[in-house]
C-alpha positions as CSV (number, residue, x, y, z in Angstrom):
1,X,4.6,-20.5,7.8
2,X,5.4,-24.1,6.7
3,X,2.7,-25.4,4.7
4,X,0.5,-22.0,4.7
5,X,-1.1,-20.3,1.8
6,X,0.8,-17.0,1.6
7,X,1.3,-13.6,-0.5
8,X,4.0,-12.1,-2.0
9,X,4.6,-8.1,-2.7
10,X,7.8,-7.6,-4.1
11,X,6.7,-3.7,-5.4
12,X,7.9,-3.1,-9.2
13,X,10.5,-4.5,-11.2
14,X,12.1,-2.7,-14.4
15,X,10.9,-4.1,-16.7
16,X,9.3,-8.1,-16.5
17,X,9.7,-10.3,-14.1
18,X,9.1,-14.4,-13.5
19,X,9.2,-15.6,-9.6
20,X,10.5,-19.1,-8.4
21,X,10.0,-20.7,-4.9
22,X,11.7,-23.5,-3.6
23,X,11.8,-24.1,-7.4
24,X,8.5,-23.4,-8.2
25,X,6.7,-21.1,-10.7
26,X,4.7,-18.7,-8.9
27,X,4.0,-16.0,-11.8
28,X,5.0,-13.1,-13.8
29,X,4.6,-9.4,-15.0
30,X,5.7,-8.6,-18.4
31,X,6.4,-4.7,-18.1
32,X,7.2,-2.2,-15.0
33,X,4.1,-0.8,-14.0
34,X,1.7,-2.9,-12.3
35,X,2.9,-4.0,-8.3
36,X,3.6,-7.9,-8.1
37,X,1.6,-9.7,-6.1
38,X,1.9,-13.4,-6.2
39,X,0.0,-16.0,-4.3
40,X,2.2,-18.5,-2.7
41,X,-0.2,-21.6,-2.6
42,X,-0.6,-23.8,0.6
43,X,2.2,-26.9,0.9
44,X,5.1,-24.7,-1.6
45,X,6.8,-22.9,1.9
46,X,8.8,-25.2,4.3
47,X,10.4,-24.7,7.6
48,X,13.9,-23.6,7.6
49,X,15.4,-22.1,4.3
50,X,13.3,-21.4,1.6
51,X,14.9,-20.1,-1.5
52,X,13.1,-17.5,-3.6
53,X,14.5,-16.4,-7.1
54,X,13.5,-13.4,-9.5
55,X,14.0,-13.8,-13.2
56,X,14.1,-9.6,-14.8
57,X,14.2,-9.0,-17.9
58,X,15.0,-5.1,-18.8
59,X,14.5,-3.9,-22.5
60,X,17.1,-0.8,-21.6
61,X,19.5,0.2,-18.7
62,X,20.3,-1.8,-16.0
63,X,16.8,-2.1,-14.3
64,X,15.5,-4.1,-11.3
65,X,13.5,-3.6,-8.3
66,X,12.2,0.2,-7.7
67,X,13.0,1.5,-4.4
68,X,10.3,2.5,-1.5
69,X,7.9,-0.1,-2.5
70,X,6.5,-3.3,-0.7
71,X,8.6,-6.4,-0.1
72,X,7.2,-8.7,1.9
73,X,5.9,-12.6,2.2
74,X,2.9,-12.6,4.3
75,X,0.3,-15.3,5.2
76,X,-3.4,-14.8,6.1
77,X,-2.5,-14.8,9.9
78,X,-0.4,-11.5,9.2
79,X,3.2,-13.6,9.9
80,X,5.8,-11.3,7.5
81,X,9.1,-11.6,5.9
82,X,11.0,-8.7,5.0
83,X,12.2,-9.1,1.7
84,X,14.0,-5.4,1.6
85,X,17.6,-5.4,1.7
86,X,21.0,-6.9,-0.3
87,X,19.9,-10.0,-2.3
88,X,22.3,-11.8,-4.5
89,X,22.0,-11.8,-8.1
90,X,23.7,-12.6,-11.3
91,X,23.7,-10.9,-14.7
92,X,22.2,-13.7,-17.1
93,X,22.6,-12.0,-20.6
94,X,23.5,-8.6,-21.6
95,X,22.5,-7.1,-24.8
96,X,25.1,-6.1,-27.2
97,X,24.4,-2.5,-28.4
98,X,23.6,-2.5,-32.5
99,X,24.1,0.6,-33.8
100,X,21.3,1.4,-36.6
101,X,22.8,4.3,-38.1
102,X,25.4,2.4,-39.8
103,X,22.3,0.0,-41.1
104,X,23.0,-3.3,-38.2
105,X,20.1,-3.7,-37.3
106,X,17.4,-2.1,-39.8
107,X,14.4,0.1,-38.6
108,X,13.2,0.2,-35.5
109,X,9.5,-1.3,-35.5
110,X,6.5,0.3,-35.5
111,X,5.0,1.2,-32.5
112,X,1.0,1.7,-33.8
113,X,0.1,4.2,-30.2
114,X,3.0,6.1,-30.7
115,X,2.2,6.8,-34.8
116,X,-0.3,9.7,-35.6
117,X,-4.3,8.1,-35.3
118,X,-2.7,5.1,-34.1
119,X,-4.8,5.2,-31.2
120,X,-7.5,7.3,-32.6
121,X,-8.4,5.1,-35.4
122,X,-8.0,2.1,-33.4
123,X,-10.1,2.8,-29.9
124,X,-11.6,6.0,-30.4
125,X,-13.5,6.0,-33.9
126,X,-15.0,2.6,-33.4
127,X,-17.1,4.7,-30.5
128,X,-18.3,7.5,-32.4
129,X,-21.5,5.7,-33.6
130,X,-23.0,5.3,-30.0
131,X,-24.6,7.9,-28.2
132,X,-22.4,9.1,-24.5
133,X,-22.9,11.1,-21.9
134,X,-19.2,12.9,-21.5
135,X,-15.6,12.0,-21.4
136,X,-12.9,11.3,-18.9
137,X,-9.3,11.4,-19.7
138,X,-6.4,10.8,-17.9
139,X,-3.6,11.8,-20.2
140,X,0.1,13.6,-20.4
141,X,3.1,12.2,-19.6
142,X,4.6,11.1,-22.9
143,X,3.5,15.2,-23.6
144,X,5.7,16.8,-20.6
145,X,8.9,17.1,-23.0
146,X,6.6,20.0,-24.8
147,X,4.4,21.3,-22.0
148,X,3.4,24.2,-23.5
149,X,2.5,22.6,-26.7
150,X,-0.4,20.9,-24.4
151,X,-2.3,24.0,-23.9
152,X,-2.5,23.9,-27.4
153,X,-3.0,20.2,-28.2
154,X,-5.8,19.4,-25.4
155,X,-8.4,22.5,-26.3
156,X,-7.8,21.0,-29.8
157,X,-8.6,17.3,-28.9
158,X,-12.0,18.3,-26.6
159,X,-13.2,20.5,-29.7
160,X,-12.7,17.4,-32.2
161,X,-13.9,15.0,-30.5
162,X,-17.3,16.7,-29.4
163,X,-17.6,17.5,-33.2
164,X,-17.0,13.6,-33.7
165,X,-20.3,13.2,-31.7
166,X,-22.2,15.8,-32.8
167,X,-24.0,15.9,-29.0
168,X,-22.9,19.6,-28.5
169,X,-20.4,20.6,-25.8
170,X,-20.6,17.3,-24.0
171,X,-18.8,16.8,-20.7
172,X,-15.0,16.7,-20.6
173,X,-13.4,15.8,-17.8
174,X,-10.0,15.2,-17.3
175,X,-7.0,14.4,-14.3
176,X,-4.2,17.0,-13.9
177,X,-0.9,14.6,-13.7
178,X,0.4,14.0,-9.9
179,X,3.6,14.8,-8.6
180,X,6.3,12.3,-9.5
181,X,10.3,12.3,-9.3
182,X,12.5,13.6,-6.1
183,X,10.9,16.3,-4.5
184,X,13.5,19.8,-4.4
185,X,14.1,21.9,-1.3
186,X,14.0,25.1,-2.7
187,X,12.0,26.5,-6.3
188,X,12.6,25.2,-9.2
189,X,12.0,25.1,-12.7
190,X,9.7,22.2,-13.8
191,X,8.5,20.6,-16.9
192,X,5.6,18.7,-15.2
193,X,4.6,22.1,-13.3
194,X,4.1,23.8,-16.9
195,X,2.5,20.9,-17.9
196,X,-0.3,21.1,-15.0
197,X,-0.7,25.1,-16.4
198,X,-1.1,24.1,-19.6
199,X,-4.3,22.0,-18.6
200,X,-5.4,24.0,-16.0
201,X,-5.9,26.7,-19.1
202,X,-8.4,24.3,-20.8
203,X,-10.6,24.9,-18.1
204,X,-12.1,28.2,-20.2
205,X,-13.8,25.6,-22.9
206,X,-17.1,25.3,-21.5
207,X,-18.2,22.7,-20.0
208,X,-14.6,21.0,-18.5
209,X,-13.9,19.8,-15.7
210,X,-10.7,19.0,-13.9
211,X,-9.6,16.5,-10.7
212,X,-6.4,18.0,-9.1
213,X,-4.1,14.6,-8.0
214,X,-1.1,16.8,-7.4
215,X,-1.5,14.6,-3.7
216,X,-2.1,10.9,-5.0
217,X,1.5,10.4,-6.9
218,X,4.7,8.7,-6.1
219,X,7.5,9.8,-6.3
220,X,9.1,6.6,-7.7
221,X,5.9,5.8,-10.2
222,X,5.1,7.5,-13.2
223,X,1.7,5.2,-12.5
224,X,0.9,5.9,-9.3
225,X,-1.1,2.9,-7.2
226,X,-3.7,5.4,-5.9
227,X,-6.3,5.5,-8.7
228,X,-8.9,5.3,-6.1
229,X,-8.7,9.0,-4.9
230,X,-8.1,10.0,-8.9
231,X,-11.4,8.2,-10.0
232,X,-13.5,9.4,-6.9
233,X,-12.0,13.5,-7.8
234,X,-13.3,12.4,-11.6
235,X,-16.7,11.5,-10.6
236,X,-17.5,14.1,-8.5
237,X,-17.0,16.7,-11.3
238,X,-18.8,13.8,-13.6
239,X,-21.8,14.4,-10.8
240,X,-21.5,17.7,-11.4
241,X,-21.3,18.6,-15.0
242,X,-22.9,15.1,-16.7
243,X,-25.7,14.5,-14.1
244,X,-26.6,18.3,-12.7
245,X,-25.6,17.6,-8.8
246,X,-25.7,20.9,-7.9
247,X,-25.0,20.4,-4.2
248,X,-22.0,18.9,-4.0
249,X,-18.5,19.6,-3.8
250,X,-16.7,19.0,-6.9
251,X,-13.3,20.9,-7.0
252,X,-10.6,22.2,-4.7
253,X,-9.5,25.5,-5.2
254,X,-8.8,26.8,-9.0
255,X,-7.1,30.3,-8.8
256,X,-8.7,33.2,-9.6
257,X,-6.8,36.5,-9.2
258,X,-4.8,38.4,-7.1
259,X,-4.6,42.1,-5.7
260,X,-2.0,43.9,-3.9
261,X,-3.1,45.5,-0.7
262,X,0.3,47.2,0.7
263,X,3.2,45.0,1.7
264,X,0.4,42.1,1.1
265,X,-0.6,40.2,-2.0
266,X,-4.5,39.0,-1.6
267,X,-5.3,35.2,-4.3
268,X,-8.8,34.5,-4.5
269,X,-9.6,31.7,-5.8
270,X,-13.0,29.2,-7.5
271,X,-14.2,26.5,-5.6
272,X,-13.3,27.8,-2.2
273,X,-16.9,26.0,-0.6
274,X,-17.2,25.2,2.5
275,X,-13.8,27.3,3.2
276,X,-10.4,27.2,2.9
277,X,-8.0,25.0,5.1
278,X,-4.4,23.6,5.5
279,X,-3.6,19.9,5.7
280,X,-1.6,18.8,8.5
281,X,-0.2,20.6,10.7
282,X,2.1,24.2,10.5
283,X,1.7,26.9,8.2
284,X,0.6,27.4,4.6
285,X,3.6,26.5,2.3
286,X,3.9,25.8,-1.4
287,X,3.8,29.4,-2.4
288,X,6.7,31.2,-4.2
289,X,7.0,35.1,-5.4
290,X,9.8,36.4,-7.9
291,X,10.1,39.8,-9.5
292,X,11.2,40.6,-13.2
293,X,14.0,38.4,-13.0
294,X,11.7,35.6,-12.4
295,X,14.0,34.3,-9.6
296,X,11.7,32.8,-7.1
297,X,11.9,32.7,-3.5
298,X,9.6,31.2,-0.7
299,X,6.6,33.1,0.0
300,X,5.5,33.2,3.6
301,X,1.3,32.9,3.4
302,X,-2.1,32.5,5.8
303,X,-5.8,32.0,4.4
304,X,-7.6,34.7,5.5
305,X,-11.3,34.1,5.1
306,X,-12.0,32.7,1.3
307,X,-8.3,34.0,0.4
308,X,-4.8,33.6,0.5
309,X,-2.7,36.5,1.6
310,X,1.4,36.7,1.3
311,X,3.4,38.9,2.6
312,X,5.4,40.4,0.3
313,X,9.5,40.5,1.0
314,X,11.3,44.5,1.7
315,X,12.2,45.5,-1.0
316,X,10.3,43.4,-3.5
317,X,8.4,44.1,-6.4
318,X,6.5,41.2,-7.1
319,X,5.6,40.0,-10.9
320,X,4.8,36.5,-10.6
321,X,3.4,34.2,-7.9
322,X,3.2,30.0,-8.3
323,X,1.7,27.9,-6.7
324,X,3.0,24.3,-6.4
325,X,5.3,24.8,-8.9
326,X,7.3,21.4,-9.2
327,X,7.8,18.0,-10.6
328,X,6.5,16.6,-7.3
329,X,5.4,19.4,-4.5
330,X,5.7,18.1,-1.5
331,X,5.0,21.8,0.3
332,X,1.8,22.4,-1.1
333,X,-0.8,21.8,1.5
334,X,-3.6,24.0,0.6
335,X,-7.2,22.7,0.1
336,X,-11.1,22.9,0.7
337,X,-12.5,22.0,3.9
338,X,-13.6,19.5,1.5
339,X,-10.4,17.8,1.8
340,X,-9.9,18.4,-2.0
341,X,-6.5,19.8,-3.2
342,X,-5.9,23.6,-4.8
343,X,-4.4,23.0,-8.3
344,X,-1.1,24.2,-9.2
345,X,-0.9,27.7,-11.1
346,X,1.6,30.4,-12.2
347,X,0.0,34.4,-12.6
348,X,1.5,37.5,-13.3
349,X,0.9,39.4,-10.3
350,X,-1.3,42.8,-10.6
């Protein structure tokens, strides 16, 4: 690599970061978000040791690099260098803690996107004066903490803001949030799962539309790197309901209802064109039943035509079903032939 232009992925840091080689400034990130990648330019590496240093600054806890991401150097040819592994560091400058109730350090400042029409007033009303053909929003996870507060909250928002624009019920199209945080081994309550319900309920305003990304998360990422698969899900219900594509395929699976049929439970479901499928490999999983006592267990499933059909446990009397009911659910594999994903949901069963 001596002399060569080369790149360098060293995934995300918590919270800014500079990056020094052999000395050198090579650039910077000033929150956690965004994956580093720094060009290394041509004559800066040199053969034998090279020395590389990270400057992070973290504005709480003890930060640093986030796990399971890429850290590498790598030149055009494709020669890499592992960065992954122990490096040495040194604490610089720790923080002392001031404690604000006893009046040390004043009021905390004002954070305008946090503060009621902060953002509104700001990037939203400016807009109202020009003519559009819908919205897309891609919203939630400061709103997890009160999940069900959302179903209220985002029915309110698309009614204001269509009478903002006076253009009727204009398109609103929106991305259910993506799994994120350490996926569980068995049910569980989940914050983000109620979330995802209370959105999927906006769906009965006219004229909505949502892309299901409960597939295109991290686990480790909050703001997942693949916005491609998000933004292509968006436009094909923006096809759809803004431009009057009637032929495509613009949702995975939404459920529907559900029947009992014996020791079976039968889903149906919207959106099942051109049929129902698995991804991967094995059986249908993701599916969970509980009775009364809303304990839920594992529920064994198969697609049968245009439906789902569980079996239901001896001695059993089922009263709810879920479907991908998690922070991040790594079982669910049920989608369209279209290769689009079924959306999360939670129903009282029949």
């Amino acid at each position: 690599m001596n002399g060569k232009q080369a790149k360098l992925y060293i995934g995300r840091i918590i919270d800014a970061d500079s990056v020094f080689l052999n000395g050198k400034f090579i650039g910077n990130t000033t929150y956690q978000y965004p994956p580093r990648r720094y060009v290394i330019p041509q004559g800066l590496l040199k053969t034998g040791k090279n020395i590389l240093i990270v400057k992070v600054v973290s504005s709480s806890g003890k930060g640093g690099f986030v796990p399971d991401k890429n850290y590498f150097l790598q030149t055009a040819s494709d020669e890499k260098i592992d960065l992954r592994g122990e490096w040495t560091y040194e604490v610089g400058y720790a923080q002392p803690k001031v404690n604000r109730s006893s009046g040390g350090g004043g009021e905390m400042p004002l954070v305008a996107q946090n503060e009621p029409t902060g953002l509104f007033n700001t990037m939203v009303s400016p807009a109202i004066r020009f003519a559009i053909k819908g919205f897309v929003w891609y919203q939630g996870e400061t709103n997890t903490g009160n999940a069900k507060g959302y179903a209220q909250l985002l029915p309110a928002l698309i009614k204001d803001w269509r009478s903002k624009w006076k253009q009727g019920d204009l398109p609103f199209i929106y991305a259910q949030l993506p799994n994120f945080m350490e996926a569980n081994y068995l049910p569980e309550e989940s914050s983000w799962a109620e979330f995802r319900q209370s959105q999927l309920q906006a769906l009965s305003l006219p004229n909505t539309g949502m892309a299901v990304a409960i597939d295109a998360g991290e686990w480790n990422d909050i703001h997942p790197l693949n916005k491609k698969a998000v933004g292509e899900r968006l436009a094909l219900w923006a096809s759809h309901l803004a431009y009057g594509d009637k032929n495509i395929v613009f949702s995975g699976p939404i459920y529907k209802s559900n029947r009992k049929n014996g020791s079976d439970l039968i889903i149906t479901f919207n959106y099942t064109n051109p049929g129902l499928m698995i991804k991967g490999s094995g059986k249908l999983t993701g599916f969970e039943l509980a009775g009364a006592d809303k304990v839920f267990n594992w529920a064994e499933g198969k697609i049968v035509g245009n439906t789902v059909v569980l079996s239901i446990p001896p001695g059993l009397k089922p009263v709810y079903i879920r479907y991908a009911w998690a922070d991040n659910p790594d079982r669910a594999n049920l989608y369209n032939k279209a290769g689009l994903p079924a959306s999360p949901f939670e129903a009282e069963v029949n």
